[in-house]
N, C-alpha and C positions, 0 to 999 in steps of 0.2 A: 499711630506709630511715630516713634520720633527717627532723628536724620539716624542713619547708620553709618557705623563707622568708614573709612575709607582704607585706613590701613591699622590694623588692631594686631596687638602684641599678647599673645598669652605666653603665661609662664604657669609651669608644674611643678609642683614639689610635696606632693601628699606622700610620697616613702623615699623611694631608694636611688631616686631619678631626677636628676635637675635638667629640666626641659622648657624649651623657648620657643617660639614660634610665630611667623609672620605672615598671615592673611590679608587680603586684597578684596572688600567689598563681599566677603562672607563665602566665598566660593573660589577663589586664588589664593593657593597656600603657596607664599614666594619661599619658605625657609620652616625648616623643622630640624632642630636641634638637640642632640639626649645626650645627658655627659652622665654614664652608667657609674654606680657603685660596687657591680658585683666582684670585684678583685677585692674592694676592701673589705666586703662581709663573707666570705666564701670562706676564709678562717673559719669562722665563729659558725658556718651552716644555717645561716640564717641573719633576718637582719637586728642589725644593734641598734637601737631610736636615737641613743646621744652620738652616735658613730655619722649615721644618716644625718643627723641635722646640721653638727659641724661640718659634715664633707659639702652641704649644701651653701655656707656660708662662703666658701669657699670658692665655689663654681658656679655660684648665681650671674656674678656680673660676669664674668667671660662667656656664661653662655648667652646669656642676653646679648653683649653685644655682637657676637657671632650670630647670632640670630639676624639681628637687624642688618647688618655686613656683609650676608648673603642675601639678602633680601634686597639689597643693592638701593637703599633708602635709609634716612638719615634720622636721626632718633624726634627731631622736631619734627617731622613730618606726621606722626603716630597720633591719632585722633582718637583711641582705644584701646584699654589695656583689659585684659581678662587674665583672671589667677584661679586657681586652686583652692576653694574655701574647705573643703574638705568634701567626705570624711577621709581619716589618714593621722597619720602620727603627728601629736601638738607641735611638739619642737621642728618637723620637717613645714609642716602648712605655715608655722609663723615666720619663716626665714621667707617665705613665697609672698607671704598677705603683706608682710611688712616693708617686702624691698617693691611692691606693685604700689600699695601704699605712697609711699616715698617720690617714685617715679609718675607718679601719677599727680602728684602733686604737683612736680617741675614743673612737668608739660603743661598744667593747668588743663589737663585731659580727663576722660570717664575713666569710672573703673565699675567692673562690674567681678563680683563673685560668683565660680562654678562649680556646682557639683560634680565631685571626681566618678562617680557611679553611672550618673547621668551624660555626662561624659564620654564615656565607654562604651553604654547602647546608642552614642550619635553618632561614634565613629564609623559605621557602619557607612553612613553618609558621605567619607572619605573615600570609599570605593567607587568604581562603574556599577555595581548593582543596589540598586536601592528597594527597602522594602514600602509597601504603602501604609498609613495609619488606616486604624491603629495594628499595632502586631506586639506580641509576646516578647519579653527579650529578656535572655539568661547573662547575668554577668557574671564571669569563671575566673576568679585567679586567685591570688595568694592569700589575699584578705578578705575575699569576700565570694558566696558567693549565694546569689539572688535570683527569686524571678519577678518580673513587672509586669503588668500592662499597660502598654507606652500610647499612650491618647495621643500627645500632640507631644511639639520641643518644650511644652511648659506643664503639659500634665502626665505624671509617672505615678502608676500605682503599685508600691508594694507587695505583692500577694504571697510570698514565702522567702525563706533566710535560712543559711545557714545554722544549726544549735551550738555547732563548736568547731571544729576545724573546717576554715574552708576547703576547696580541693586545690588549690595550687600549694597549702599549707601541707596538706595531705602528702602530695607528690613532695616535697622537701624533705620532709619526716622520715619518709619511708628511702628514700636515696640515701639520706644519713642511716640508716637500719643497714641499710645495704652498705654503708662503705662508698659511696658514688658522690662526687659532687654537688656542690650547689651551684646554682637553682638546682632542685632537682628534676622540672619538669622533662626540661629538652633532653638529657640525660637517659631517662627512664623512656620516654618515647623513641630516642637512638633504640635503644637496647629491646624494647617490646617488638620490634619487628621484625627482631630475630629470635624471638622467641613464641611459646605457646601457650596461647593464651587460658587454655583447658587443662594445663598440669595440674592446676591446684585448682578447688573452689574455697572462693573466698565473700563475705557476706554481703550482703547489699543491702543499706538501712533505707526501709520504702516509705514506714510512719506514714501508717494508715490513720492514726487520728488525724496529723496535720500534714498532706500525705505535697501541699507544694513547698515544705520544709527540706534542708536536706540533713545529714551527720556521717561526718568522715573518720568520726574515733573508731569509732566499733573496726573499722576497717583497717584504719594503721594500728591499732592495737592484734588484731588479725596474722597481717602482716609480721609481726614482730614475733608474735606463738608461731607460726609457722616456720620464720625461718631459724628461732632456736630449736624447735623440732629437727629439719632438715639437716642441723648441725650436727645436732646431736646424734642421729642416724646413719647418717653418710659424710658426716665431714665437709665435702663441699655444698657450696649453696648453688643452685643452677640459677643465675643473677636472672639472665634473658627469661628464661619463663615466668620467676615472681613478677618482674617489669609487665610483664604479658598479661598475666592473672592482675594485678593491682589494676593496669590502665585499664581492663576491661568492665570491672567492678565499677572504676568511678562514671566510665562515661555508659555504660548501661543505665546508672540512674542517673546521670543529668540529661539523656536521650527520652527515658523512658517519662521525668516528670513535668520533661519541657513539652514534649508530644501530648501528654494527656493533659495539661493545661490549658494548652492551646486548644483543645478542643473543648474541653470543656466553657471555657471564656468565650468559644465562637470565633475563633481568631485565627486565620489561614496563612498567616505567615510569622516566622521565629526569626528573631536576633540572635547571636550569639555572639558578645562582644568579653574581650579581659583580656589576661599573659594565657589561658587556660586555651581559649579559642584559637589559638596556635595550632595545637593539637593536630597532627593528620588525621589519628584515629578519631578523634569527635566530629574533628571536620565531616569523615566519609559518613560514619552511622549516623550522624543528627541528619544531614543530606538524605542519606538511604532511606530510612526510617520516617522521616517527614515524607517526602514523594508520598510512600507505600501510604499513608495516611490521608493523603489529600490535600499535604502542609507543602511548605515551602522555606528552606532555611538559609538565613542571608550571614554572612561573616564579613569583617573588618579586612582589609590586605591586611596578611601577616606583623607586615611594619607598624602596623597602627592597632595590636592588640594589646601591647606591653603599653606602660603611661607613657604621655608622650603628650606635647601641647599642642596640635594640630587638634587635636580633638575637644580641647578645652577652649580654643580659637574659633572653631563651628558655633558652641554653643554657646561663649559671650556673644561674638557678633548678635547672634538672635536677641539677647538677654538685653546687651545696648540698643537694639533696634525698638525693643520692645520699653525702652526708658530703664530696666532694671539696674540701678546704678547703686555703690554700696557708699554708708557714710562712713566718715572717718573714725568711729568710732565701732566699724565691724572689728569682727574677732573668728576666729578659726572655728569648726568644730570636726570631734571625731569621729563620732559616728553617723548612722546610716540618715539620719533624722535630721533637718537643720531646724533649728530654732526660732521663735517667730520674733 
């Protein structure tokens, strides 16, 4: 193993979120800082890639040094930097890789590249409750959503993916259908718990050939027959019930395929990390639901399910500990897969 770092700096910037963050020997997070976009894409219902990456350009350095300023330490003292290699949007990750890049130069400091996915299921490691390896771990949000089997902080297996929308995409989609704000998750979760969640049935895509896959079209397309049906009928839409029926569709099968993996894999405890793992109602049914099974289901604190560099700061430090340092001639990538 080589020295670890002492005081490491990650930075985020795989979408819509320029985030910094200061770590103390891989377990003191002095400073975590998020400078949000959602007022500038909330227009448009969604995010804009050239909108995101200039707003990134923009807010890099002040959060960084906000970062470091509450960390109450001084930019030479930084012995490690960790960034964002992806996956996520080109122009968002190269504002991230380039200015870690850069600064990592100055210092004459390491730099190490992390995976944003990977990322996400070690956040969990930011809380008081931690799971043990190896264990299952579903990552839920806007862009992605996955399940693994998580060996260790350096081995992650693949074993199902979304086919097309993920579900944090899904919940946007369907808030705009609705008339409701973006994001639309927190939105629609307000709103499903005052409503019923058995007004309507709505479909649940289970894909018995490749059954740890998931697909959310069928369902926002669902969604959309139904509430020009309801229109069309009675005029008004009962907003709180579709909220009800939709949230219940999604997280019945992210319950339903995260529980039968885990068992199937032999693996008694579940992850659940993304913006998605927010959720109350996933929260209580993957919890409920695992018990009754014999499983055990571990979540991120709330604060550290959205991106956010404390999470990317866990898993460099390991990444620097373990010598994985990136040359100057790394490059970003966008999907789920990094490159050899």
């Amino acid at each position: 193993m080589k020295d670890a770092p002492n005081y490491l700096l990650a930075i985020e910037t795989s979408c819509d979120e320029t985030a910094a963050a200061v770590m103390k020997e891989g377990k003191e997070l002095l400073s975590n800082v998020v400078s949000s976009q959602i007022k500038i894409h909330s227009e448009y219902g969604g995010i804009v890639p050239e909108l995101a990456s200039r707003h990134h350009l923009e807010a890099i350095v002040p959060t960084v040094d906000e970062a470091v300023q509450r960390a109450g330490i001084d930019l030479s003292e930084l012995d490690g930097i960790a960034v964002t290699q992806g996956p996520g949007l080109v122009g968002s990750l190269l504002v991230g890789l380039s200015f870690a890049k850069a600064l990592a130069e100055a210092l004459s400091t390491k730099l190490t590249g992390v995976n944003h996915i990977h990322a996400h299921l070690f956040s969990v490691f930011l809380g008081q409750e931690r799971p043990d390896f190896p264990f299952l771990g579903l990552v839920v949000s806007g862009g992605h959503t996955s399940l693994y089997v998580v060996n260790n902080f350096f081995s992650v297996e693949l074993i199902g993916q979304t086919r097309d929308d993920a579900a944090g995409e899904a919940f946007d989609k369907v808030a705009k259908i609705l008339g409701l704000p973006y994001p639309g998750g927190p939105v629609i979760s307000r709103l499903a718990e005052k409503g019923d969640a058995g007004a309507y049935s709505l479909p649940r895509a289970w894909l018995p050939q490749t059954p740890y896959d998931f697909s959310f079209s069928g369902l926002k397309t669902a969604v959309l027959t139904l509430v020009r049906r309801v229109e069309k009928e009675v005029g008004q839409i009962p907003v709180e019930d579709v909220c009800a029926a939709f949230q219940e569709a999604v997280v019945d099968v992210l319950v339903e395929k995260s529980t039968k993996a885990a068992l199937e894999k032999g693996l008694k405890e579940i992850v659940v990390a993304g913006g998605v793992a927010a959720n109350s109602r996933l929260r209580l049914k993957m919890a409920s639901i695992s018990q009754s099974r014999g499983l055990k289901a571990y979540f991120p604190p709330v604060k550290f399910c959205m991106d956010n560099a404390a999470m990317v700061a866990l898993v460099g430090h390991r990444q620097l500990q373990a010598g994985m340092v990136l040359g100057p001639h790394a490059d970003v990538y966008s999907r789920l897969f990094q490159p050899g």
